[in-house]
C-alpha positions in Angstrom: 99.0 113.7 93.1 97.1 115.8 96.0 98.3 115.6 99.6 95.4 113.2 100.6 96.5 110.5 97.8 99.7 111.2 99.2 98.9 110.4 102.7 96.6 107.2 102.0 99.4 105.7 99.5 102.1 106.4 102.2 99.5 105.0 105.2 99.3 101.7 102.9 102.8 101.8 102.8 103.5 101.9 106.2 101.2 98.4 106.4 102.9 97.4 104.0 106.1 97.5 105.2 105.0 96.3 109.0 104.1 93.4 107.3 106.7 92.3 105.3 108.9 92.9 108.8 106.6 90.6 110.5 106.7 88.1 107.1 110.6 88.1 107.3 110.9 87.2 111.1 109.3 84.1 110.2 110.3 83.1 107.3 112.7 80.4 106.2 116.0 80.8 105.1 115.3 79.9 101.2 111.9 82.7 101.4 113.8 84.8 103.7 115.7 86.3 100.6 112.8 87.0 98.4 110.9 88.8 101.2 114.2 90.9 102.1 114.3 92.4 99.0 110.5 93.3 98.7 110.8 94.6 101.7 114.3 96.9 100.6 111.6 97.9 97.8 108.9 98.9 99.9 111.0 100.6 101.8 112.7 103.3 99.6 109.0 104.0 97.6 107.7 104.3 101.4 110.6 107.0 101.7 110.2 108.5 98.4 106.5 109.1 99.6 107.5 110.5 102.8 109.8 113.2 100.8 106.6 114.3 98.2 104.5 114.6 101.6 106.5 117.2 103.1 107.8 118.7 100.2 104.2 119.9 99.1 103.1 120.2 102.8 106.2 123.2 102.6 105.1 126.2 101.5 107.2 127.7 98.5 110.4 129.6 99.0 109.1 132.8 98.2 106.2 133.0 100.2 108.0 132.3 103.3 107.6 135.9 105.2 105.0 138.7 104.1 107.0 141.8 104.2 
C-alpha cells in the first residue's frame, strides 16, 4: 500500500473512531457494549495504521548517513 492509501485509510479512521466516541457517550446501557467493542476494534487497526505510516515514512537503516 503507498503512503497516500496509507494516509487516507488512517484519515478515515480517525473519523471513524471520533464517531463511535461520540456514538458511545450516548448510547444506552444494552447498545453501549456493542459500540465499546467496535470502537476497541477501530482503535487498534487505527494504530496498526499509524505504525505502517511511519514505518515507511523512515528511511531504511542503511541509508541513514552518506559517508
Amino acid at each position: 500500500m503507498s503512503i497516500r492509501a496509507l494516509a487516507q485509510e488512517l484519515y478515515r479512521m480517525e473519523r471513524e473512531v471520533d464517531d463511535l466516541r461520540r456514538e458511545v457517550e450516548h448510547a444506552s446501557l444494552g447498545l453501549r457494549n456493542e459500540l465499546e467493542l467496535k470502537l476497541r476494534k477501530a482503535v487498534a487497526y487505527r494504530n496498526e495504521l499509524r505504525g505502517r505510516l511511519k514505518a515507511k515514512k523512515e528511511p531504511p537503516p542503511y541509508r541513514r548517513t552518506f559517508r
